[in-house]
C-alpha positions as CSV (number, residue, x, y, z in Angstrom):
1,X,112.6,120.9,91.2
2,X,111.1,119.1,94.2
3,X,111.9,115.7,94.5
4,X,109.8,115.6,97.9
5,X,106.7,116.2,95.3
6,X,108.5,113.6,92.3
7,X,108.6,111.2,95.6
8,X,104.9,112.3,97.2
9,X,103.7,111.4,93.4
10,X,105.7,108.1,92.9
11,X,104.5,107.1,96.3
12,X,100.6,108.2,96.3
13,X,99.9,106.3,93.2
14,X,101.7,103.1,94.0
15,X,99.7,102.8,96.9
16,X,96.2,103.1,94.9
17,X,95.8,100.0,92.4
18,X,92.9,102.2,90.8
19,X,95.4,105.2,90.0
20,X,98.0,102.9,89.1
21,X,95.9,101.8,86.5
22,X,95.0,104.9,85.3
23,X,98.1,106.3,84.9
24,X,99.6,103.4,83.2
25,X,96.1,104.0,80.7
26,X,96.4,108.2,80.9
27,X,99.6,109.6,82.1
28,X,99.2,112.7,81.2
29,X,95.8,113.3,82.4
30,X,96.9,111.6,85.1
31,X,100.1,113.7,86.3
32,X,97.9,116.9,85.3
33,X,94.8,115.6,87.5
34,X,97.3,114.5,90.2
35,X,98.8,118.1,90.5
36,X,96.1,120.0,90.8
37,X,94.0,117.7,93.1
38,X,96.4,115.9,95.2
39,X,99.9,118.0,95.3
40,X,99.2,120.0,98.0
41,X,97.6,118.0,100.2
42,X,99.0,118.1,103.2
43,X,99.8,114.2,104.0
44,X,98.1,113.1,107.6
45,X,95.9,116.4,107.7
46,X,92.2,117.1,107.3
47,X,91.2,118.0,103.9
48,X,90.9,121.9,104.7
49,X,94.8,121.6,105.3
50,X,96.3,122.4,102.1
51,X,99.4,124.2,100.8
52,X,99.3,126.0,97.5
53,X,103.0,126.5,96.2
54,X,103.6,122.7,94.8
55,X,104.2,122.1,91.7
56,X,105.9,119.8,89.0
57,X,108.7,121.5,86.4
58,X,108.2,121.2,83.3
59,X,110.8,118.9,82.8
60,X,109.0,116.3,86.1
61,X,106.1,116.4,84.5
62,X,107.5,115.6,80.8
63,X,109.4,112.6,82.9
64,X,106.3,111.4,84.9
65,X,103.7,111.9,81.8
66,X,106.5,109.7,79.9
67,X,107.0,106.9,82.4
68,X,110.7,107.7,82.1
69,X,111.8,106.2,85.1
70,X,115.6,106.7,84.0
71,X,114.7,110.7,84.2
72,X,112.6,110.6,87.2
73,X,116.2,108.8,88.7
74,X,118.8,111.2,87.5
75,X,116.1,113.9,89.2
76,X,116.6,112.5,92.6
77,X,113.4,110.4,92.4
78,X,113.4,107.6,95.0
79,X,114.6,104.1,93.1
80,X,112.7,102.2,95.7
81,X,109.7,104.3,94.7
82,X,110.0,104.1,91.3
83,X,110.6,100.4,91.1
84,X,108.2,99.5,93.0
85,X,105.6,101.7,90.6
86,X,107.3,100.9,87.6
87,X,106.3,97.1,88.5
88,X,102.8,97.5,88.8
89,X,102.8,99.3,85.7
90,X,104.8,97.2,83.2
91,X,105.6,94.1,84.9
92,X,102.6,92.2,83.6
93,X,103.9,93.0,79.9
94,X,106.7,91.0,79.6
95,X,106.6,87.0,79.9
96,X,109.1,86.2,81.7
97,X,109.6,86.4,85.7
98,X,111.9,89.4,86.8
99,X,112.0,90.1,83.3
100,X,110.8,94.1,83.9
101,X,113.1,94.2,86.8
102,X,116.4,93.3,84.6
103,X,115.5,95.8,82.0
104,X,114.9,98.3,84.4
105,X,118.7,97.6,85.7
106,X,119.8,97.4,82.5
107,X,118.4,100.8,82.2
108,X,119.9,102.7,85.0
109,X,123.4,100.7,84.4
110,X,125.1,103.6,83.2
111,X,124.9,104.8,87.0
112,X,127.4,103.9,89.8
113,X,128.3,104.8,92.8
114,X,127.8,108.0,93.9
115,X,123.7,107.7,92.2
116,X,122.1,110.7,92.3
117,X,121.4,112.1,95.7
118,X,117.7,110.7,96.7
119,X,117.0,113.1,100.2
120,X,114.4,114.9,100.3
């Protein structure tokens, strides 16, 4: 498990509103495209720099192909960076404000302290 590359993922596509919307639209394709284009790139390099030993479990890609934020938690996934991708994804199906955000608490609510550990 690398939760540098569940982070890297979480991250990349939050920053895009064009991937956002296509993984909220294709997941799958999405996480699948994702790891064999983007994984290892090398962040802040030229586009010759690239690693080739990154890769997504079985059980990361299941999570991230499922939008199963609670997963992607337990793994060590950054909550910031899962929030804040969750909410572009799902906020603008429920009505009311901060609506996404309580269920998403309600969600991880079975967690307290210590969560699980987030470094990288």
């Amino acid at each position: 498990m690398s939760k540098y590359l569940l982070n890297k993922f979480l991250y990349t596509i939050d920053r895009d509103p064009e991937l956002v919307e296509r993984y909220r639209a294709d997941p799958r394709g999405t996480v699948a495209w994702w790891e064999a284009e983007q994984a290892n790139v090398i962040l802040n390099c030229p586009g010759a720099e690239r690693s080739t030993w990154l890769k997504f479990t079985d059980a990361e890609r299941e999570a991230l192909a499922g939008h199963d934020y609670v997963t992607l938690f337990e793994m060590g996934a950054h909550n910031f960076l899962t929030l804040t991708l969750f909410i572009a994804l799902f906020e603008r199906d429920y009505a009311e404000p901060l609506a996404f955000q309580r269920e998403y608490a309600t969600r991880l609510g079975h967690w307290s302290v210590p969560y699980p550990d987030i470094s990288t």
